[in-house]
C-alpha positions in Angstrom: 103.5 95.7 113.0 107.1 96.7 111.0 107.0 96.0 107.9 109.0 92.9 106.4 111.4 94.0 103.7 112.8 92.1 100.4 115.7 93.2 99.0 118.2 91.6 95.9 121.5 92.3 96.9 123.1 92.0 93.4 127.0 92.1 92.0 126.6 95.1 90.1 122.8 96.6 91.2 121.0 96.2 94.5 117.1 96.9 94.6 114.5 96.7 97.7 110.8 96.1 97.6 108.1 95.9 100.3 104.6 94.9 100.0 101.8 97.9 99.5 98.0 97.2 99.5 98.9 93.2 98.1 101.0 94.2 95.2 104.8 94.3 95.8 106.4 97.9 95.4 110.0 98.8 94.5 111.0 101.7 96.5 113.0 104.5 95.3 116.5 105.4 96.9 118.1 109.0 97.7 119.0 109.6 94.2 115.5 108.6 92.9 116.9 106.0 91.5 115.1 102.5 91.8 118.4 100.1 91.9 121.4 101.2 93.8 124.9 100.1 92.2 126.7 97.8 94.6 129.3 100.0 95.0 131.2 101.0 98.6 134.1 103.9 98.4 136.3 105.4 101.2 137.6 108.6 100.7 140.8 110.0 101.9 138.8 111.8 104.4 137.8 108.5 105.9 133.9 109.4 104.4 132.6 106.3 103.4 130.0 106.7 100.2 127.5 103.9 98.8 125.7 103.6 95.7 126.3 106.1 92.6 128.0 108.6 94.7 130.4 105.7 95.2 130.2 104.9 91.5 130.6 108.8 90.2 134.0 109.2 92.3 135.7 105.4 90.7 137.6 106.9 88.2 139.5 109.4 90.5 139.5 106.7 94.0 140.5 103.3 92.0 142.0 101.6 94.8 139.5 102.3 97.5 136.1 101.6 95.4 135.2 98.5 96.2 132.4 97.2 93.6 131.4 93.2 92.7 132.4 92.2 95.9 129.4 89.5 95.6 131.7 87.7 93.6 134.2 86.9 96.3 131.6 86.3 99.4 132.0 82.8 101.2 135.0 82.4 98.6 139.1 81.8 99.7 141.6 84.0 99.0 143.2 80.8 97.6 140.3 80.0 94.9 141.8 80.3 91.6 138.5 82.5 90.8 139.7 84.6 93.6 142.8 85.0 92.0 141.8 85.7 88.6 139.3 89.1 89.8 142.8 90.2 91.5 144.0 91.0 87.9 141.3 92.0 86.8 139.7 94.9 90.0 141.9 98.3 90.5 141.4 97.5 94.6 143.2 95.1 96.5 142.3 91.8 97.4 143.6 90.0 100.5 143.7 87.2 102.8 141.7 87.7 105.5 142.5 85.9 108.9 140.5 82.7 108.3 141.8 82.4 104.2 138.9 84.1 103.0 139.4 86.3 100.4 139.1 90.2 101.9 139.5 93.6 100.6 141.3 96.1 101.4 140.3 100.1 101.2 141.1 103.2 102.7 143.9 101.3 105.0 141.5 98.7 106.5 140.9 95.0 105.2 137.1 94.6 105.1 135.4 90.7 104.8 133.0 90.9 101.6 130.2 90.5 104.1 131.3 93.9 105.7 131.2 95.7 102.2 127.4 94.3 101.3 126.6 94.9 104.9 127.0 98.6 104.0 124.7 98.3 100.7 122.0 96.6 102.6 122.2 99.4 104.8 121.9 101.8 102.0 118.6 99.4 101.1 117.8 99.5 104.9 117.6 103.2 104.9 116.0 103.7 101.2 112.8 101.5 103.1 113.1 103.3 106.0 112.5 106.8 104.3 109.8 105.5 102.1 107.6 103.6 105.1 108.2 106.5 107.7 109.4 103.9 110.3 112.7 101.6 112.0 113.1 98.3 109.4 114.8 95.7 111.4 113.4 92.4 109.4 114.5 91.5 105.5 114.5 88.6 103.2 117.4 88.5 101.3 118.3 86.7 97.7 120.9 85.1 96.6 121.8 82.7 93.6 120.1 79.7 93.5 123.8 78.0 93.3 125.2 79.4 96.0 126.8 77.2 98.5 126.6 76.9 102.0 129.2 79.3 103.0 128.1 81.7 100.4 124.6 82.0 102.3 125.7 81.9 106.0 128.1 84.8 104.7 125.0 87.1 103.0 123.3 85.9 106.2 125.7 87.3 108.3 126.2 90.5 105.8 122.6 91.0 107.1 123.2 90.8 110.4 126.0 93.5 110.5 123.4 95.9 108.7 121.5 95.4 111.5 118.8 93.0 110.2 117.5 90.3 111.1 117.0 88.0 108.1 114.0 86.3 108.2 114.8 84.1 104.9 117.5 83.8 102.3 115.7 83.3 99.5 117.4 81.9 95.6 116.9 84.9 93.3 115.3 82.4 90.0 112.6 81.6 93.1 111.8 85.5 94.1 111.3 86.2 90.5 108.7 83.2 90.0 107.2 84.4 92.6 106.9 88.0 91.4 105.9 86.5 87.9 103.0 84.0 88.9 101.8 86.0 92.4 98.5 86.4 90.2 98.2 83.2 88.2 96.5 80.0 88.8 96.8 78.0 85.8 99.6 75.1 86.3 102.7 75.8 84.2 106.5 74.6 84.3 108.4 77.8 84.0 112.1 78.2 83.4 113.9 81.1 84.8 116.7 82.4 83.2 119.0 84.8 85.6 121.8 86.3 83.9 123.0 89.4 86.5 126.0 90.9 87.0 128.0 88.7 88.6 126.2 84.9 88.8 124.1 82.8 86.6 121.4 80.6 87.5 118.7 78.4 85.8 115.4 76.6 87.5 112.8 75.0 86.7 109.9 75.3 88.6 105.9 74.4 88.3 103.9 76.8 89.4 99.8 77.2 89.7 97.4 77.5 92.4 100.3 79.4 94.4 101.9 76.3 94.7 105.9 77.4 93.6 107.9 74.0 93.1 111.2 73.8 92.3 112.2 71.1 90.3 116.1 71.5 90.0 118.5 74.4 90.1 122.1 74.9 88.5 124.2 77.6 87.5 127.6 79.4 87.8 128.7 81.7 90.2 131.1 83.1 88.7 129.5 84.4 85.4 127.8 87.5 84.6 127.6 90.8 83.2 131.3 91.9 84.7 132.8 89.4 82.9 130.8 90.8 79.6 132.3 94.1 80.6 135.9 92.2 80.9 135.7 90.6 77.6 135.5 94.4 75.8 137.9 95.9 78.6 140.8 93.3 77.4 139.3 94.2 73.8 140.0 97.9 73.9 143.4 97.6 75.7 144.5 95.2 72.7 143.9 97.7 70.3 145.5 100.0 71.7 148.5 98.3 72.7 148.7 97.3 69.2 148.1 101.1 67.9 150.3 103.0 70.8 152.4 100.0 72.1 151.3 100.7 75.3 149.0 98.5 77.9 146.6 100.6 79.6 146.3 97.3 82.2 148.9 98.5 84.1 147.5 102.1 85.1 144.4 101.8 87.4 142.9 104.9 86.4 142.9 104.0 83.0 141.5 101.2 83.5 138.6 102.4 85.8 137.9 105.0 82.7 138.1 101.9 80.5 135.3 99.6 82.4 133.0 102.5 82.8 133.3 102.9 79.3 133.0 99.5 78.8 129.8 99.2 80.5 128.0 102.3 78.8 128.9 101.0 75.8 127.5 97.1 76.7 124.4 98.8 77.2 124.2 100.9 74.6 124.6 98.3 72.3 121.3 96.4 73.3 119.4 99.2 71.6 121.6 100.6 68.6 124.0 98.7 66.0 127.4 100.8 67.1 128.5 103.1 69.5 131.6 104.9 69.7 134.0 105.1 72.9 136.0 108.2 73.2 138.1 108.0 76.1 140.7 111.6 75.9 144.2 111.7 77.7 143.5 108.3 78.5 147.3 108.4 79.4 150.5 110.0 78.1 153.7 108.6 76.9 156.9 110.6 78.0 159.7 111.1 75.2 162.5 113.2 75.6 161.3 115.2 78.9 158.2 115.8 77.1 154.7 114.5 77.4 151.9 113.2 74.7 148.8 112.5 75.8 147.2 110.0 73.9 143.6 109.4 73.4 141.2 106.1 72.9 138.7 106.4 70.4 137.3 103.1 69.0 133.9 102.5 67.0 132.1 99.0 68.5 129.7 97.5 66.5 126.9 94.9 68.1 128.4 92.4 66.1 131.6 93.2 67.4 130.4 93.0 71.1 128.6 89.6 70.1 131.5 87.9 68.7 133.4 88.9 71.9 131.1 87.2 74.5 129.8 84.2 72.3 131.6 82.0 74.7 130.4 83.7 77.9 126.4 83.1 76.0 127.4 79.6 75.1 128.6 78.9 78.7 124.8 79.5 80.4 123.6 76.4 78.0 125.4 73.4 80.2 123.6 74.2 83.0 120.6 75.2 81.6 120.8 71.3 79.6 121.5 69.9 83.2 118.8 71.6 85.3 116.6 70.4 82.3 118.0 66.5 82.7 117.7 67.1 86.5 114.1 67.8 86.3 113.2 65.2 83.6 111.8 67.5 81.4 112.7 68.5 77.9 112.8 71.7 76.3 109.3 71.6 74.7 108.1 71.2 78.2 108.6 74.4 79.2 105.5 76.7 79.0 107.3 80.2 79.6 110.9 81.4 79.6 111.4 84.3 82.3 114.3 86.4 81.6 115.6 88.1 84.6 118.8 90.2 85.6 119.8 92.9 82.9 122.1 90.7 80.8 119.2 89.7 80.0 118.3 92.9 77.9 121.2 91.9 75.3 119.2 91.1 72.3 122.4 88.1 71.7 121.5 86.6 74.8 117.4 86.8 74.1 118.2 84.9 70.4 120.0 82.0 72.0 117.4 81.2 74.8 115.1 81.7 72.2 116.9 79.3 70.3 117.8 76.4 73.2 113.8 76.8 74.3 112.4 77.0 71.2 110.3 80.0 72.2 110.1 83.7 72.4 110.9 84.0 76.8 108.3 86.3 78.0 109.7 89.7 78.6 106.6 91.1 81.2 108.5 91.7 83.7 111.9 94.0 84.9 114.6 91.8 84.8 116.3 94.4 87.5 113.0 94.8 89.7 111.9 91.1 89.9 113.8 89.2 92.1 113.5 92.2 94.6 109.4 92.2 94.6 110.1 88.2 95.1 111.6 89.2 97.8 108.9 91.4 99.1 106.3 88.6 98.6 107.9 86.3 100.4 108.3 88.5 103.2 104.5 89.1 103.2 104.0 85.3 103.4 106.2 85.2 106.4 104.6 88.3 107.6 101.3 86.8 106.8 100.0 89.4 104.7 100.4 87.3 101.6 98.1 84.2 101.9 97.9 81.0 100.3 101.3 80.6 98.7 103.5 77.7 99.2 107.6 77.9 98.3 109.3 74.7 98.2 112.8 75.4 96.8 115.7 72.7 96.7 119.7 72.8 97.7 121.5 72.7 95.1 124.1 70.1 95.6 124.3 66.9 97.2 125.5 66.3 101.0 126.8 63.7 102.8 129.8 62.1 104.7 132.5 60.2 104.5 132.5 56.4 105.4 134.4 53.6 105.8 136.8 52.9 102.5 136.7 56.6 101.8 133.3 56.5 100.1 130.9 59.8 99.9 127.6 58.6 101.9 125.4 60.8 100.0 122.8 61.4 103.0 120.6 64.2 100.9 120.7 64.8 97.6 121.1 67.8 94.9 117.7 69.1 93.9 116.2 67.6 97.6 113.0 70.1 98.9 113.6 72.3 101.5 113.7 72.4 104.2 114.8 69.0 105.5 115.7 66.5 107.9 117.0 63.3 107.2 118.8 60.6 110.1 120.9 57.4 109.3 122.4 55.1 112.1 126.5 54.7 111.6 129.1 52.2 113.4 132.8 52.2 114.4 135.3 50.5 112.0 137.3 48.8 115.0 136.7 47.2 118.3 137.3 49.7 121.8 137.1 52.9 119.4 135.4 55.8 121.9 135.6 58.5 119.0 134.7 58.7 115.6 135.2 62.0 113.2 132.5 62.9 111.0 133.3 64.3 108.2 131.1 66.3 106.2 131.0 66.7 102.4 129.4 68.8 99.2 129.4 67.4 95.9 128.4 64.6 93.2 131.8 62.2 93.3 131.6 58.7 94.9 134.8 59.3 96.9 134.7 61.5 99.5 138.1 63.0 98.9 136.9 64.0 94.9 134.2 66.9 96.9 134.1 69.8 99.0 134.8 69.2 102.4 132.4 71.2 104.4 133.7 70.3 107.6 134.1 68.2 110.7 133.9 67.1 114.2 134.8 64.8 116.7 132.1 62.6 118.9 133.8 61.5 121.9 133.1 59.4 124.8 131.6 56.1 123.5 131.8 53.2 125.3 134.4 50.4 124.6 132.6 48.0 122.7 133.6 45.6 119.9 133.1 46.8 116.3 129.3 47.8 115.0 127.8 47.6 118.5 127.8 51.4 118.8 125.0 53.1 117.2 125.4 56.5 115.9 122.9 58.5 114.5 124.1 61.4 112.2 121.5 64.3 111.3 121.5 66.1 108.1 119.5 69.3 108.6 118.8 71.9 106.0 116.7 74.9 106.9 114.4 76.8 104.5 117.9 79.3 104.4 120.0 76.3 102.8 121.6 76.6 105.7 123.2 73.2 106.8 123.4 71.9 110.3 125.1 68.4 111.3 124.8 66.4 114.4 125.8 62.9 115.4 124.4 61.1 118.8 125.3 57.9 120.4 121.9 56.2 120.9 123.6 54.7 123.8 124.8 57.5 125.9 122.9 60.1 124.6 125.8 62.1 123.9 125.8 64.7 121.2 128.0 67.0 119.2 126.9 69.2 116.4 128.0 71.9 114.0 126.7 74.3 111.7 129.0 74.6 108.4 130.5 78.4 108.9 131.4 80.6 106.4 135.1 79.6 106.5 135.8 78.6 103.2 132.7 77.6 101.1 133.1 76.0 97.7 133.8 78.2 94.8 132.1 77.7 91.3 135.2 76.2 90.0 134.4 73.5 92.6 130.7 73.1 92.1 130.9 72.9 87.9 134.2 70.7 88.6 132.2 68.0 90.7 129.7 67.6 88.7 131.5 67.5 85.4 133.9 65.4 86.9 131.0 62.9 88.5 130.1 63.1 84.6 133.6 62.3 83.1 135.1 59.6 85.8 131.4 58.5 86.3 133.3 54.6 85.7 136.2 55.0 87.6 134.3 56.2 90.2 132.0 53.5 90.0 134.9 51.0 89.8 136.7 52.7 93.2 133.3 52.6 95.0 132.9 49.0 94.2 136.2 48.2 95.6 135.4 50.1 98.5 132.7 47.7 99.1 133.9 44.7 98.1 136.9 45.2 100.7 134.2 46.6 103.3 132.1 43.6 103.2 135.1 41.2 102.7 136.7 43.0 106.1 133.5 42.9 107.6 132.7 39.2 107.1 137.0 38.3 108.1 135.7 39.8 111.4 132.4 38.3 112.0 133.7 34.8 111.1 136.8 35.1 113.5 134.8 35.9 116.6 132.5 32.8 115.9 136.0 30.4 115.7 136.7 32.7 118.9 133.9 31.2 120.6 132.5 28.4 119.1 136.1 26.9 117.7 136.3 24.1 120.5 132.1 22.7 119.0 133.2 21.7 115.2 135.3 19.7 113.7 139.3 20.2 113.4 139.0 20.4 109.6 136.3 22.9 109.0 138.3 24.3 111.3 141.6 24.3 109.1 139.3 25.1 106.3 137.4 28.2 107.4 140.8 29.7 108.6 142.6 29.2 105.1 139.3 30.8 103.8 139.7 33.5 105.9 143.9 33.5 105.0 142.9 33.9 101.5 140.2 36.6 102.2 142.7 38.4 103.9 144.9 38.5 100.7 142.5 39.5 98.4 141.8 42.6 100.6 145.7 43.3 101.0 145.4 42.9 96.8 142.6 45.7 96.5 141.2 43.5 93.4 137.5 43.6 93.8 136.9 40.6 91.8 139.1 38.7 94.2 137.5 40.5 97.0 134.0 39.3 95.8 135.1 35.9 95.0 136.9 35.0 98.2 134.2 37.1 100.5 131.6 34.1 98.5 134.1 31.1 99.3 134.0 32.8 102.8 130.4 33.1 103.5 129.8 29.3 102.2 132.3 28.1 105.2 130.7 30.2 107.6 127.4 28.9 107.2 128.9 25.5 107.3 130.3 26.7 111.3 126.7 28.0 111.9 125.2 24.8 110.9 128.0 22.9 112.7 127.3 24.9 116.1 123.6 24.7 115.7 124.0 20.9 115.6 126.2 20.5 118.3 124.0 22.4 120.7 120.1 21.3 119.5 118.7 24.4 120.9 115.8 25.7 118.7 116.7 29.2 120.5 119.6 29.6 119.3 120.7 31.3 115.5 124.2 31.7 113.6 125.5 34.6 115.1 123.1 35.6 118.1 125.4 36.1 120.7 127.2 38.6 117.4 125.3 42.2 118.2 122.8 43.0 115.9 123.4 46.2 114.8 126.0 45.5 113.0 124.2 44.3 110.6 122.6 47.3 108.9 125.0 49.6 109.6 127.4 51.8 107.8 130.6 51.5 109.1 131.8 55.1 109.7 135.4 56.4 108.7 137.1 57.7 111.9 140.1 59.2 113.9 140.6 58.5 117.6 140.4 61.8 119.5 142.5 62.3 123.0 140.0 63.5 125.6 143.0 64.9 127.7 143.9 67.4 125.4 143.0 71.1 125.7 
């Protein structure tokens, strides 16, 4: 049987493991190397390199070396993220046909799935050479706050290397599993992930090789290239300053500059300075003759510190709210695992030190880990790893939008997967044959404050008054974090469904917006909800109440009569009026004089059979209406 593979397709570093004799093995690529920079190059020769020959060539092939293209995966070109790495990357970034962000390199436009389909053929290959035989299966990470369209997009990234991925697996999850593979003793375990590109936090409880996931969050948009910015923009300050020139505007020099950048980053985890010396970093032309000027600066650790305090300071919030999300304190928390080499900053090791109140344990390689997750859960799947158990969680909440504009939440953030969950909708209005469900991501009340995912159209039902239609929506997550939606008319048995596609997931921007914002407008969110309600139930009631004057009007008296339809007149004022007080208030008075014109019928007819309301269907009374559009079935 072919082995299963597990590789951590990183921003900056891919690695690939496999499972040898019950221990999880990292296997070594071409270069002997055992991570493989996620780097793709196109030469002018149309030669297409990947990994450090990719990397060694930068400096000379700026605009067609494409590196951190993790970073823009499942992401629109319109994303103010998006727009912000097109100042900062020597290549070009584009707008690909469906307003994903693209890049272009040696005169093609490539998706970002197409560039990290070429490094997990690179890992493909490196697994290949190393077990002697054709790998066609992989389990794949990604970060645990990675959205929908972010996933389906690494998915499909998979499937142009020509694997088929088993599993998409959150990276904090692989390296709990690579961490506690041999332990049996229960502990809650927080894993830190700082990499190159993302940053993620979870809390999980491990023991008996039970891994559970408690709660995720993170930021997708934070990592060691935007350490590597900080001291780019740092450097080409002082020297503006010193040579009033901006080395920003020359892509070589700025290639030379990153590189530099990075060594030095590194460096400066194990010694107190380091000195960059960048010669005929450019030249400045004065009177038809040319001086080549030179970089030489001295960084100090503290220097490098005080430059990414903020970047440090920024992995807190979420680390805080994954904390809150799990109910669990600080003190809690039995062991800290660093992973992702960030992590190797001694600045970054003293503040989780300091937010934990522990030393984070430090057994494993924070480049190496998540890939030998990886691994073991490919064994699982492959059976050759018993008697562990993975229960991750999505990371946000979903649902759709209903009547009044409100976000029906119908699973929420931090939910196990994978999972199923149905709820049984109605139409807003009498004769409606289509309804639109819309789906959405994120923690707001309103619907319109999140992430629309996506929609469709369910067409065909019967005429029928308002609430007698029952449709039942479907919320399915697979163990991928894939989502799939589907809506059925119970009474047809009509169906439509749709999987959310990787055209235009949320950014990180979105993700950290909705749930700050879900924080910050947390009243005025509860007041628009409430309102929302107030005029649902008001509407609903107006409704209900006129169909029993409808056909009971000629059995009760003329004035309850006169009365119940001023009630209603004033109900339907309130609701033009939007106050929800009013709405409540009037929706009360309303309800009184309706069950006055139940009582009235059943004394006028003396039949034990019959109730207020029975000949009124009865699913509209626990159902939700649904928000909709009315689709033409003639069109194309």
């Amino acid at each position: 049987m072919a082995k299963v593979i597990g590789i951590d397709l990183g921003t900056t570093n891919s690695c690939v493991a496999v499972m040898d004799g019950g221990t999880p093995k990292v296997i070594e690529n071409s270069e002997g190397a055992r991570t493989t920079p996620s780097i793709v190059a196109f030469t002018k020769d149309g030669e297409r390199l990947i990994g450090q020959p990719a990397k060694r060539q930068a400096v000379t092939n700026p605009d067609n070396t494409i590196f951190a293209v993790k970073r823009l995966i499942g992401r629109r070109f319109d994303d103010p993220l998006t727009q912000k790495d097109t100042e900062l990357v020597p290549y070009t970034i584009v707008k690909g046909k469906n307003g994903d962000a693209w890049v272009k390199a040696g005169g093609q436009d490539y998706s970002p799935s197409q560039i990290s389909a070429f490094t997990l053929q690179k890992m493909k290959e490196t697994a290949e050479a190393y077990l002697g035989e054709t790998v066609t299966q992989a389990v794949i990470t990604v970060p645990a706050y990675f959205n929908d369209a972010q996933r389906q997009a690494t998915k499909d990234a998979g499937q142009i290397a020509g694997l088929e991925v088993l599993r998409i697996i959150n990276e904090p999850t692989a390296a709990a599993l690579a961490y506690g593979l041999d332990k049996q003793d229960g502990k809650t375990i927080a894993v830190y992930d700082l990499g190159g590109g993302t940053f993620d936090i979870s809390i999980l409880e491990i023991g008996d090789g039970v891994f559970e996931v408690k709660s995720t969050n993170g930021d997708t948009f934070l990592g060691g290239e935007d350490f590597d910015t900080a001291l780019v923009e740092y450097l080409a300050d002082k020297f503006k300053a010193k040579e009033n020139m901006d080395l920003r505007g020359d892509k070589l020099a700025l290639q030379r500059l990153k590189e530099a950048a990075e060594k030095a980053k590194i460096e400066l985890s194990s010694a107190q300075t380091t000195e960059i010396n960048l010669p005929f970093i450019t030249a400045r032309m004065e009177g038809g003759s040319t001086t080549p000027l030179h970089l030489v600066e001295t960084i100090t650790r503290a220097d490098l510190e005080k430059l990414v305090a903020g970047l440090i300071q920024r992995t807190l919030d979420p680390c805080k709210k994954a904390l809150a999300d799990a109910g669990l304190s600080a003190k809690d928390i039995d062991d800290v695992v660093l992973v992702g080499g960030m992590t190797r900053m001694p600045k970054v090791r003293e503040v989780v030190k300091d937010f934990f109140g522990k030393d984070p344990h430090t057994g494993v390689n924070p480049d190496e880990v998540v890939a030998m997750g990886a691994a073991i859960q490919a064994g699982v799947l492959q059976g050759d790893v018993k008697d562990v158990l993975l229960l991750d969680v999505t990371p946000l909440s979903l649902g759709i939008e209903t009547l009044g504009g409100i976000m029906t939440k119908m699973i929420d953030r931090n939910t196990t997967i994978p999972t199923k969950k149905s709820q049984v909708y109605s139409t807003a209005e009498d004769n409606q044959q289509a309804v639109t469900i819309r789906v959405f991501q994120g923690e707001r009340e309103m619907a319109q404050d999140n992430k629309l995912l996506g929609q469709f159209d369910l067409v065909g039902i019967p005429a029928a008054r308002r609430g007698v239609p029952q449709i039942e929506v479907t919320f399915d997550i697979d163990a991928n974090g894939i989502v799939n939606v589907s809506a059925k008319d119970k009474g047809t048995g009509k169906e439509q469904q749709i999987r959310i596609q990787a055209s235009g997931g949320l950014s990180d921007s979105d993700i950290d917006q909705m749930v700050k914002d879900a924080e910050k407008f947390a009243e005025e969110d509860k007041k628009r909800r409430e309102a929302a309600e107030a005029r649902n139930n008001a509407d609903s009631l107006v409704h209900a109440t006129e169909r029993q004057l409808e056909e009971h009007g000629d059995k009760i008296d003329a004035s309850l009569k006169a009365e119940i339809e001023a009630a209603i007149a004033e109900t339907r004022t309130a609701i033009e009026g939007g106050n929800p007080d009013d709405m409540n208030a009037k929706t009360q008075a309303l309800t009184e004089k309706a069950m006055k014109l139940g009582q009235a019928i059943y004394e006028k007819e003396q039949a034990a059979a019959a109730s207020p309301g029975a000949d009124a269907p009865k699913a509209d009374d626990d159902v939700v209406d649904a928000e909709f559009s009315e689709v033409d079935d003639n069109k194309a």
